[in-house]
N, C-alpha and C positions, 0 to 999 in steps of 0.2 A: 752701681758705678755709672758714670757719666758716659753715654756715647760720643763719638764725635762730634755728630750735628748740635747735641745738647753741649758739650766743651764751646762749643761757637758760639750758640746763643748763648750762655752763662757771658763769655768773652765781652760781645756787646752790651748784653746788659749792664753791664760793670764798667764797662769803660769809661774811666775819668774818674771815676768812685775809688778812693784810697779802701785798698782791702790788702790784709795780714794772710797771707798765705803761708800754710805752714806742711812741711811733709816728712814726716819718722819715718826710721828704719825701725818697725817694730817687731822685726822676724826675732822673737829668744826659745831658748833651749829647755831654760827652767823656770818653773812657774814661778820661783822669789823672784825673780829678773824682770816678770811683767812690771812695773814701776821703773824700772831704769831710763826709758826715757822723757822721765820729767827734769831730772839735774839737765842734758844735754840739752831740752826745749828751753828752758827758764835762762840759759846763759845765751843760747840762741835769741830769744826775746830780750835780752839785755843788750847783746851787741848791737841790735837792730834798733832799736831805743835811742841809744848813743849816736846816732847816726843824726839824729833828728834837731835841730836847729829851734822851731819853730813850736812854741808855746802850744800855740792850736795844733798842730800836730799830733806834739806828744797827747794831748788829750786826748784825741782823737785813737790814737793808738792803744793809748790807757785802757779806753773801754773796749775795744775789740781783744787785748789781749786780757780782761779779766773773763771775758767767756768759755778759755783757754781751760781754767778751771772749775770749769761746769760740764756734764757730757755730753758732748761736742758728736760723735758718739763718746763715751768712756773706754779707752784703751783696755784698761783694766779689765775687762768683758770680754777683750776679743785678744786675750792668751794663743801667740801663735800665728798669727795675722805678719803676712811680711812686711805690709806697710802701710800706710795712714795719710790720709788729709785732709784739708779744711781751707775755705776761703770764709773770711771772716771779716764782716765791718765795724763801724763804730756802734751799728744798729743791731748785729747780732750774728749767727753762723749764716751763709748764703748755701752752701754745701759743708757737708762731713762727711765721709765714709774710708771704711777701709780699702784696702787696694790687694790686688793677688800678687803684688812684686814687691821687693825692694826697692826701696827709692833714698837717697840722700836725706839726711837730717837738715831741713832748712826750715827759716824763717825770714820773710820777706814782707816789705812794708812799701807798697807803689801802689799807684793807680792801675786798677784794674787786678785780676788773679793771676799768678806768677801761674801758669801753665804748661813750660815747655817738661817739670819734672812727671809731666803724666803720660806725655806720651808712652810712655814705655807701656803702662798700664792698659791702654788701649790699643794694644793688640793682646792682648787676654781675652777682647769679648769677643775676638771671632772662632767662631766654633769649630770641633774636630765631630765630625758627624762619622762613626764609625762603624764597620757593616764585617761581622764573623760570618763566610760564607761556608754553603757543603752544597751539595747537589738539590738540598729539597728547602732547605729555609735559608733563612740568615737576621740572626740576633745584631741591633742596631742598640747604639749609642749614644748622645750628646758627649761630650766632654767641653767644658766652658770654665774659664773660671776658678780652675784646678778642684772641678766638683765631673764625677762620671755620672750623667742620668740613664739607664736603662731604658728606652722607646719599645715601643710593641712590636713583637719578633713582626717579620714578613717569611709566611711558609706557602710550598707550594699551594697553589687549589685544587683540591680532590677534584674535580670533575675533568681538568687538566692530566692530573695522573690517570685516571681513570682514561679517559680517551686514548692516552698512549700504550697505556697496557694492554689497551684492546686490540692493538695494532699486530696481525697476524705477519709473521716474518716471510720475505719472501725466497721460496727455495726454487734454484732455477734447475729448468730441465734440458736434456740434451747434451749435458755434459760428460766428456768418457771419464771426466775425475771430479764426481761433485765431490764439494769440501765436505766435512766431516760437519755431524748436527753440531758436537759443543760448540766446535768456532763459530758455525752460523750464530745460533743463540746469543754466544758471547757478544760477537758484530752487532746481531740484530739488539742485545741490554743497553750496550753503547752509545746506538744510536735514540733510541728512548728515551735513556740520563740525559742526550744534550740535548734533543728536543724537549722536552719536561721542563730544562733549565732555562731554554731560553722564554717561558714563560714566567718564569722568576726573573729572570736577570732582567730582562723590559719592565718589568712594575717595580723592581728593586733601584732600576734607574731614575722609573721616574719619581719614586720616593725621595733618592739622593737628593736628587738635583732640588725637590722642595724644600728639605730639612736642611740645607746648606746654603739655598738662597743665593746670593749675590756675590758673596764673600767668603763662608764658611770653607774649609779645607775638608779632604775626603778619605776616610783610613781603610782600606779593604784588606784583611785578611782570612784564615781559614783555610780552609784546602786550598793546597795553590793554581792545582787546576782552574777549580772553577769562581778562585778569586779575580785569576786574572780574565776570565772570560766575563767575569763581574764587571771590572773595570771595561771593558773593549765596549759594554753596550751602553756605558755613559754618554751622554752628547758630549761632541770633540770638545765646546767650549771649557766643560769641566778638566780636562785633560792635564792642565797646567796645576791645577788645584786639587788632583788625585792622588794618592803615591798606594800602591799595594805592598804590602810589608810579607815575606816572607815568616817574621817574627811571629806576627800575630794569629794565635792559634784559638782552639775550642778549649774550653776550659780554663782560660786564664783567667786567672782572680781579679776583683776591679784594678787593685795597684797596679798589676801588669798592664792592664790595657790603659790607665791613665799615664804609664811613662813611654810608652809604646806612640801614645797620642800626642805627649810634649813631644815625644822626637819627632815627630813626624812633624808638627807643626810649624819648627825650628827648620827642618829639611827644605820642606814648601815655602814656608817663607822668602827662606833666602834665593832658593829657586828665582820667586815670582823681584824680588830685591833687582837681582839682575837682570832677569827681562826689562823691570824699568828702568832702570840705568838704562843700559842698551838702546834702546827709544829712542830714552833722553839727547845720550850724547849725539846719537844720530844724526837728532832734528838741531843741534847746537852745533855741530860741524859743518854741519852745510846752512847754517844763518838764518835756521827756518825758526817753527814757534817753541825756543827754549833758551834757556839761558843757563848757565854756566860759573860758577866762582863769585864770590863773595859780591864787587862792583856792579856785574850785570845783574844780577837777583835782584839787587837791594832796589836797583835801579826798574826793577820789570814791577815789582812788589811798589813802589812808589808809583808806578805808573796806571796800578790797577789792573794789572794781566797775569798772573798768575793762577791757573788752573792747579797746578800740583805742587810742593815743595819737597823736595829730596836734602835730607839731612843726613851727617857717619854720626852716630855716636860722640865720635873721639870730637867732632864741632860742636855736639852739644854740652860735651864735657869739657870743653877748652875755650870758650867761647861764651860763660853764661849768658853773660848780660844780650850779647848781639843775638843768640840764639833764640832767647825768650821775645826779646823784638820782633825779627822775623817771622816765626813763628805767631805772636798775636795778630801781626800784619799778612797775614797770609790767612788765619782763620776768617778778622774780619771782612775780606774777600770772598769767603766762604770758600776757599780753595780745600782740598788733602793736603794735609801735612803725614808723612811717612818718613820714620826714621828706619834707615836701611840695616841690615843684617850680613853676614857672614862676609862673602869676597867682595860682595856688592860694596858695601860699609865701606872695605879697604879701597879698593877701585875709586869711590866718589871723592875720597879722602887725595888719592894720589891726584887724581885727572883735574879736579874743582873745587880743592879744598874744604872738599866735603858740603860743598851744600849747593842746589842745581833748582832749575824750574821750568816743568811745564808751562807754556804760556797758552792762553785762550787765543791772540792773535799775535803776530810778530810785528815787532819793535822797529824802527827805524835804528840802519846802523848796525854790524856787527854786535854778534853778541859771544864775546870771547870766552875762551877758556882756560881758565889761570890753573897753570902747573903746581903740584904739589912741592912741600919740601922749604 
């Protein structure tokens, strides 16, 4: 699948090159069904056809849509695949591959690759890096992709244990009521386990923090104790990007920990969704570097200032044609494009009509905020 930065470069590359974008819903149930969406592509390619005025065109079209039935990849291969796509020229496929989401049945026929139906796809490549803790190890995860990879456990270091065991308890004297030996012992195992752990929990940190990167989300479960004591020795900055799941225990079977992970990723997401709103609007109500509502965007994005694009869903879905605009005019800025999630989504929807922007400098001139509705 295409990363962002690579969605950008494709973008320019392409730019001004008449390319057939095409994207199935190819999630089915039964394996006769795998075939079904070829009737829905072929009238798709037809109505897009019809569209076309011009002699050179259609030819032009002609050859990019006879590629259509050649394996582009072949659908037919990937039974079960939610969805699909292809940017396609007169010269032949530019990309194919399948995708982890559902995406609309379209076909589209413009300069350049109709891209805004992928964003959705791209946030699947960011990962859920997941850590089952107990006192002495803790069994780590990838999840990406809707695939679970198993990483190589992280377990205490013997020489660590060792040190600590050796650690004689101290029994104080001069008391007319020493405590009783179990409670000592017991105190003194206590303090052992958390000593012990917190040399796990420090290498477990800094593992996190690598296998998660810039972006990745962070899933800690297992004993809750010292899950949460898992999470407290992350660097703050990870903080936002952490969630500990009481859910997630020892023993859970991959499914378990791969829906455990969707949720969680869904949860952070939208978390982080609103923090950037939040920012956003911020820096848009007091006339600093953001812009707000359909007119000032278009107008920051003409200007060349856009650092971020904030899209609701419900713009991308009501909105195709401006949506895919802004959107290529914002990659080739090489700005983020992020379509927001849960209240965030709503919120941007009501306040800006769902679509908003970081700016790298501010604009002369207010830069308003148009009311939803």
């Amino acid at each position: 699948m295409l990363t962002a930065h690579e969605l950008q470069e494709l973008t320019r590359e392409l730019d001004g090159v008449p390319v057939l974008s095409l994207y199935v819903d190819a999630r089915v149930t039964d394996p006769a069904m795998r075939h079904a969406w070829r009737p829905a592509m072929t009238a798709a390619l037809r109505a897009e056809r019809g569209k076309l005025t011009d002699d050179d065109a259609r030819a032009a079209f002609d050859r990019a849509a006879s590629f259509v039935e050649d394996p582009v990849p072949p659908l037919d291969g990937t039974w079960g695949t939610p969805g699909w796509a292809a940017f396609i020229t007169a010269e032949g496929p530019r990309y194919a591959a399948a995708l982890p989401v559902r995406v609309p049945m379209l076909a589209t026929w413009r300069d350049g690759p109709f891209v805004s139906p992928y964003l959705r796809a791209l946030k699947q490549l960011r990962p859920v890096i997941v850590a089952v803790v107990d006192s002495r190890s803790a069994r780590l995860y990838r999840y990406a992709m809707n695939e679970l990879t198993e990483l190589p456990a992280l377990t205490l270091a013997a020489d660590a244990a060792a040190g600590a065991a050796a650690e004689k308890p101290h029994t104080p004297r001069g008391s007319a009521f020493p405590a009783a030996r179990g409670a000592l012992d017991t105190e003194h195992a206590a303090r052992r386990r958390r000593a012990e752990f917190q040399h796990l929990a420090s290498a477990l940190a800094h593992r996190l923090a690598g296998l998660a990167g810039e972006e990745g989300w962070i899933l800690i479960g297992g004993t809750t104790a010292w899950a949460r004591l898992a999470a407290e020795a992350l660097p703050v900055e990870l903080s936002h990007r952490t969630l500990v799941s009481p859910e997630l225990d020892h023993g859970d079977a991959d499914d378990v920990i791969i829906r455990i992970a969707k949720d969680a990723a869904t949860t952070l997401r939208a978390a982080q969704s609103g923090l950037l709103l939040d920012r956003l609007l911020e820096r848009a109500g007091a006339g600093g570097r953001a812009a707000a509502g359909v007119p000032a965007t278009q107008r920051a994005l003409h200007e060349r200032a856009v650092d971020q694009l904030l899209l609701s869903p419900e713009f991308v879905r009501e909105n195709a044609v401006l949506a895919e605009d802004v959107v290529r005019t914002a990659l080739a800025q090489s700005a983020d494009v992020e379509v927001l999630s849960g209240d965030a989504a709503v919120r941007l929807q009501v306040a800006a009509d769902g679509i908003a922007a970081r700016l790298r400098y501010a604009l002369d001139g207010p830069q308003s905020v148009s009311g939803g509705g």
